[in-house]
C-alpha positions as CSV (number, residue, x, y, z in Angstrom):
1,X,44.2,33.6,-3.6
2,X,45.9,36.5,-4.9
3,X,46.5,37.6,-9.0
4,X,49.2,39.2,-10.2
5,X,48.7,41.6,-12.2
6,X,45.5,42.9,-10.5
7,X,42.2,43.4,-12.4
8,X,38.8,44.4,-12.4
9,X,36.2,41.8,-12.6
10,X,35.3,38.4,-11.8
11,X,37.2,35.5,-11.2
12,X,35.9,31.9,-10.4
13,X,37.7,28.7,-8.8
14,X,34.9,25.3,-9.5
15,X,35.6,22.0,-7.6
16,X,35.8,18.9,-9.3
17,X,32.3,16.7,-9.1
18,X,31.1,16.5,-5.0
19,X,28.6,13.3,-5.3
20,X,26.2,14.8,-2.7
21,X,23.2,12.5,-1.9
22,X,20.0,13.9,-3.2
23,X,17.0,15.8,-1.1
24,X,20.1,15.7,1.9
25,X,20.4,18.4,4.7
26,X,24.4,19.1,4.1
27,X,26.5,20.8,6.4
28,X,29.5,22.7,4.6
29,X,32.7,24.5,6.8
30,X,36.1,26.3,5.7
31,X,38.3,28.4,7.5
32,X,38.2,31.6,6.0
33,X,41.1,35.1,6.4
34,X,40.3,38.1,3.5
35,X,43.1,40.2,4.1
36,X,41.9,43.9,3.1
37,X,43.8,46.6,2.0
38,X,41.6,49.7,0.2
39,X,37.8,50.1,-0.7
40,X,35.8,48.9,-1.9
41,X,37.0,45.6,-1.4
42,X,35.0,43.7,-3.8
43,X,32.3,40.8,-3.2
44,X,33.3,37.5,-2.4
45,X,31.2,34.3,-2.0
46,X,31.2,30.3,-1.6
47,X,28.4,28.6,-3.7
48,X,27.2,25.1,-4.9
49,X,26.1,24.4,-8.3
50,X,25.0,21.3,-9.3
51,X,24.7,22.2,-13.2
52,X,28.4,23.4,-13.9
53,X,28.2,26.6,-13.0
54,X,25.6,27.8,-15.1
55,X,22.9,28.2,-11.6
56,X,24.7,29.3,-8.2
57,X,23.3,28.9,-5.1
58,X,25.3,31.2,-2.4
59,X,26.2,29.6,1.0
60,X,28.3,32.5,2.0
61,X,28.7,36.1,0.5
62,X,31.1,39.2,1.4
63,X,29.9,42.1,0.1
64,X,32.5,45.4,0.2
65,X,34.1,44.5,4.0
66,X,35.8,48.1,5.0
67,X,38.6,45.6,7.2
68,X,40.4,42.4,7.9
69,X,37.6,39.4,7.8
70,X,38.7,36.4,9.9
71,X,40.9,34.3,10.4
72,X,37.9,32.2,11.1
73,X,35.5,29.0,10.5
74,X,32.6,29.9,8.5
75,X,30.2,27.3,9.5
76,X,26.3,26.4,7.7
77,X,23.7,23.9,5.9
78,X,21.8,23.6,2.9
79,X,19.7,21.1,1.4
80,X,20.3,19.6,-1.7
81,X,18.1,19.5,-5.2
82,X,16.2,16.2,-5.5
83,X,18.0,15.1,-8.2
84,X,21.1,16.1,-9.8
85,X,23.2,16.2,-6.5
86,X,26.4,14.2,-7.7
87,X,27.0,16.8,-9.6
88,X,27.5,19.4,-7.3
89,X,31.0,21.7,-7.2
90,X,31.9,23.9,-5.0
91,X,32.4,27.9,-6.7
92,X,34.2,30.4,-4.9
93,X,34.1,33.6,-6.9
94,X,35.8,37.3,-6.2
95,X,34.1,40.2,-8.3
96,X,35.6,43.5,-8.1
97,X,39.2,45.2,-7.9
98,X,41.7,42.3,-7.0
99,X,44.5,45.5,-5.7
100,X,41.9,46.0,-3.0
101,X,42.9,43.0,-0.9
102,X,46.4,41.5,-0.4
103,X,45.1,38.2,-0.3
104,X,42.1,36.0,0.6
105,X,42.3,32.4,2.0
106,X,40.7,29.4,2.1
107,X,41.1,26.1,3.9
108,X,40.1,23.2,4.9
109,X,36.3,23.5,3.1
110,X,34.5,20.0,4.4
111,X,31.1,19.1,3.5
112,X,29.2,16.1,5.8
113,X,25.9,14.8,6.2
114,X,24.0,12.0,7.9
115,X,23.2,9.2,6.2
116,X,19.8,8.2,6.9
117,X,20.0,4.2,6.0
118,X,23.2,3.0,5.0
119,X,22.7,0.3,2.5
120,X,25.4,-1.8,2.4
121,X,23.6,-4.6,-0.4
122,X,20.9,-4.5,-3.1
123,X,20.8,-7.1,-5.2
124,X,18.0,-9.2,-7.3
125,X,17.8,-12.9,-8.5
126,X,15.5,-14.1,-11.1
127,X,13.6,-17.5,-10.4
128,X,10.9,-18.6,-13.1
129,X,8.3,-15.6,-13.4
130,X,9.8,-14.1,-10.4
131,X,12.4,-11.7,-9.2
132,X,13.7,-11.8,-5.6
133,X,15.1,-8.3,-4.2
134,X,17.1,-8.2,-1.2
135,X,19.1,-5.6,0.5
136,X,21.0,-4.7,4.2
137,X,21.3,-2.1,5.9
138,X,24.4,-1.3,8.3
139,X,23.1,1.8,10.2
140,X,19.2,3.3,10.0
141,X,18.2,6.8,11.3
142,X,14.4,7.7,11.4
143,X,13.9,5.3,8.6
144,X,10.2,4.9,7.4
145,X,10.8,2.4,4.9
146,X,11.9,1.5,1.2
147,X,9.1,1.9,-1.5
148,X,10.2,-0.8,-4.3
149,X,10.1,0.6,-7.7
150,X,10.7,-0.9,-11.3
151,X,11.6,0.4,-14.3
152,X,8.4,0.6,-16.7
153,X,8.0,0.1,-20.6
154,X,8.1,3.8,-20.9
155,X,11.2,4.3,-19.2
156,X,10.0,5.5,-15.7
157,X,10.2,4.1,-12.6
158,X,7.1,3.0,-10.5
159,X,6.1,1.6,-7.5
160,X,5.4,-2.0,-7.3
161,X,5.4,-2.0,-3.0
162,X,6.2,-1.2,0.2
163,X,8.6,-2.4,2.9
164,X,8.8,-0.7,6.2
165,X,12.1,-0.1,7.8
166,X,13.3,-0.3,11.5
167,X,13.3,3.1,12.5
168,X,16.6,3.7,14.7
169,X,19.0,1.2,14.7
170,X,22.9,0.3,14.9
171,X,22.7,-3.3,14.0
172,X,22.4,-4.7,10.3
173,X,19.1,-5.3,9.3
174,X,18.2,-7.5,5.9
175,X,15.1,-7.3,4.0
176,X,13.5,-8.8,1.0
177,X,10.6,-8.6,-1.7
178,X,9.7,-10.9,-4.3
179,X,8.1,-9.5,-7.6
180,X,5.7,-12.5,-8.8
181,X,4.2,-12.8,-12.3
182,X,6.7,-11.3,-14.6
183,X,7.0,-12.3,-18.5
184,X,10.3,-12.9,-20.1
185,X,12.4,-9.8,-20.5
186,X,14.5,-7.3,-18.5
187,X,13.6,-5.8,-15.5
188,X,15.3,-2.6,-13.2
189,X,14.6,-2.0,-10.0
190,X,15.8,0.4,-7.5
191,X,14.6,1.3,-3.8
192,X,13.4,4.7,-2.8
193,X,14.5,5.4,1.3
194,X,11.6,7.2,2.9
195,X,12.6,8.8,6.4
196,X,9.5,9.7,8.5
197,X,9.8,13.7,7.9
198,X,9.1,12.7,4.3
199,X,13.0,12.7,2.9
200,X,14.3,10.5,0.7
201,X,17.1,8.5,-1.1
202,X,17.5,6.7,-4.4
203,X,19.9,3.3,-4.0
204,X,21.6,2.5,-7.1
205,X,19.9,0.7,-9.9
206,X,19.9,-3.1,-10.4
207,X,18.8,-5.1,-13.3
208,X,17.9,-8.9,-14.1
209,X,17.0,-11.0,-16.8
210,X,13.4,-13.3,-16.6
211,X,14.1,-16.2,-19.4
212,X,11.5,-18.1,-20.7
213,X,11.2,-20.9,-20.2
214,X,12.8,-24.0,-22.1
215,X,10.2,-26.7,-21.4
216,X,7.0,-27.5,-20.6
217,X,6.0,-28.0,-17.2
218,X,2.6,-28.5,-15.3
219,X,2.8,-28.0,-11.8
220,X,0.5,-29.4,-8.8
221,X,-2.4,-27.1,-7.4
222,X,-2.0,-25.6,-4.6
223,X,-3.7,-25.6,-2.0
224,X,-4.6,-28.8,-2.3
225,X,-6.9,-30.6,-1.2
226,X,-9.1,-27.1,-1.8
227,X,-12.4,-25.5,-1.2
228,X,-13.4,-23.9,-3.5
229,X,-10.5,-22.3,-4.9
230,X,-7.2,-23.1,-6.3
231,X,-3.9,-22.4,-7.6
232,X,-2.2,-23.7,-10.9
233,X,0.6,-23.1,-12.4
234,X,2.1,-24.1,-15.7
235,X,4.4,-23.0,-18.4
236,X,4.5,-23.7,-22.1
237,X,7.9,-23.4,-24.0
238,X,6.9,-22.1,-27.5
239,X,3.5,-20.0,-28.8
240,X,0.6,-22.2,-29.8
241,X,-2.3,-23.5,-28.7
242,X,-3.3,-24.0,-24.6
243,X,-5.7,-26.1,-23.7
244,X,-6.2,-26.1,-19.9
245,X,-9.2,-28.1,-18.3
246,X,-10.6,-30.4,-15.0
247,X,-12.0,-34.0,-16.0
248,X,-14.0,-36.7,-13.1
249,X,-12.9,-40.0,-12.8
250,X,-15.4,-41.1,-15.6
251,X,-13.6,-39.1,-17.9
252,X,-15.9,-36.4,-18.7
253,X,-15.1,-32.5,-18.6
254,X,-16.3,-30.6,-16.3
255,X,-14.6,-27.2,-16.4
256,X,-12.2,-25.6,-19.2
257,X,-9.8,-23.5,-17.5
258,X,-7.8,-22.3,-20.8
259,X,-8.3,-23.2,-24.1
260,X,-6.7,-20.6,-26.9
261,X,-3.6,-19.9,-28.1
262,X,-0.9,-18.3,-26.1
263,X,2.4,-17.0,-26.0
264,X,5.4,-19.1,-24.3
265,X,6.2,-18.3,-21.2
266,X,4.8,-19.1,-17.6
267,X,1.2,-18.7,-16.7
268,X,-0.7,-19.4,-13.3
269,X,-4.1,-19.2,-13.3
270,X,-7.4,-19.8,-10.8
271,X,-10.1,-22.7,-11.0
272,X,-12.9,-22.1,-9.1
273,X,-14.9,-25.2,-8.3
274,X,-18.2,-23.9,-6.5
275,X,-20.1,-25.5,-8.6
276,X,-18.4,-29.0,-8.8
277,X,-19.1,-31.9,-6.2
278,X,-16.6,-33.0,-3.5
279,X,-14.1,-35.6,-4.7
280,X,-11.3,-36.1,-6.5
281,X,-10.4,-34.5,-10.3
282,X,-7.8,-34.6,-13.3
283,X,-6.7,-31.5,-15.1
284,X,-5.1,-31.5,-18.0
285,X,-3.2,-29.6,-20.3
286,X,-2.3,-30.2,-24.0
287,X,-0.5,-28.2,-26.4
288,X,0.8,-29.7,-29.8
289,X,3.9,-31.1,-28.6
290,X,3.2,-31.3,-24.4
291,X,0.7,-33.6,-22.7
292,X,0.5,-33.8,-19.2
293,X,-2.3,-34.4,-16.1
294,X,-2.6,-34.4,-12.6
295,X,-5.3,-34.9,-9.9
296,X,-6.6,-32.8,-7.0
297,X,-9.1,-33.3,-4.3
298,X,-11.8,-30.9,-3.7
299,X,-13.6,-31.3,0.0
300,X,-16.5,-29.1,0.7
């Protein structure tokens, strides 16, 4: 770098956008020559900024030298913001009397890091009222494990669970959670990387559509046979009213599970029969425009 004609101030070189990974030790070099000629020299230093320039954080500063600096490799680390790191740029800045130096250099300027977990896969696939997640992993260093967040009604993301990773490991590892219950709508879901000194990593976002559903169904308890406890799961196509209930082979009711209106979509729900001799049942459910029934067994 050199400026013809000289002046007295400060200039500035930014980088183009550096997407550095967020909450990341980073490790930056550059060969470095500042070829002096009179004092004072002026004050030269290397920074990062992750907001276009408006904040700098220094990672190497020359304040006034009295001779030749370098050639050499300026080595160092730094840790990057929890958010906000694809946006970092390099700034080199020179403040002072540019006819004080003939000229300064500087080459090869490399930034590198470890990836913790390199995630090679994220991906989610809808299936009724739930949404499968799976991911893999090529490489894992000191991984903890993934927390599993979705995206709330308010716009912020929140944890949902908890998958542990492997640790240490070369070989490609695949993982998987399932997020049961959902209504109809959109749902966004991203993993959080948690090494075991506490670090972290966002993966990218990914996003799936639950549909309602576009018929009745009533499915078969399970477990089944059951005691005292079990399972059922049905789903209803349009809003109206649900009624959900257990009969005896006479014909006579014996427990109402659901019975109000509700909206459509899919619905599991519990029947506990503590109270109900061993033998075999009938629920039913009925809807204005969906009959159905099925039996189960309850053995004490």
């Amino acid at each position: 770098m050199s400026w013809t004609p000289s002046f007295n101030g400060v200039s500035v070189i930014r980088s183009v956008a550096i997407p550095l990974l967020n909450n990341t030790l980073t490790n930056y070099s550059f060969n470095y020559y500042f070829d002096w000629y009179a004092d004072p020299s002026g004050t030269v230093t290397v920074g990062i900024t992750y907001d276009g320039g408006t904040t700098v954080t220094p990672l190497y500063n020359q304040v006034n030298a009295t001779g030749n600096v370098g050639p050499q490799l300026m080595t160092g680390s730094f840790t990057t913001p929890a958010s906000g790191a694809s946006n970092a740029q390099l700034v080199i800045t020179f403040n002072g009397n540019s006819f004080n130096n003939d000229n300064i250099y500087w080459d090869d300027m490399c930034l590198d890091w470890v990836v913790p977990v390199e995630l090679t896969s994220f991906n989610a696939i809808a299936n009724d009222d739930e949404v499968e997640l799976n991911w893999t992993t090529a490489t894992e260093t000191n991984n903890r494990g993934f927390n599993v967040e979705r995206m709330s009604s308010a716009g912020e993301f929140v944890q949902i669970g908890f998958i542990e990773g492997k640790g240490t490991t070369t070989e490609t590892q695949t993982y998987s959670f399932v997020d049961t219950k959902l209504q109809a709508g959109n749902y966004t879901y991203r993993l959080k990387q948690v090494d075991f000194d506490g670090t972290y990593t966002y993966s990218s976002e990914v996003s799936v559509e639950v549909e309602l559903p576009l018929e009745y169904t009533l499915e078969q308890n399970y477990p089944n046979p059951f005691n005292p406890t079990t399972t059922i799961k049905y789903a209803i196509a349009e809003d109206g009213f649900v009624k959900l209930a257990v009969y005896n082979m006479l014909g006579e009711e014996v427990a109402t599970i659901v019975n109000n209106i509700q909206k459509a979509g899919r619905y599991e729900v519990s029947l506990d029969a503590g109270e109900l001799s061993s033998g075999v049942y009938v629920y039913r459910i009925e809807t204005a425009n969906f009959k159905s029934a099925k039996k189960l067994m309850l053995m004490k």
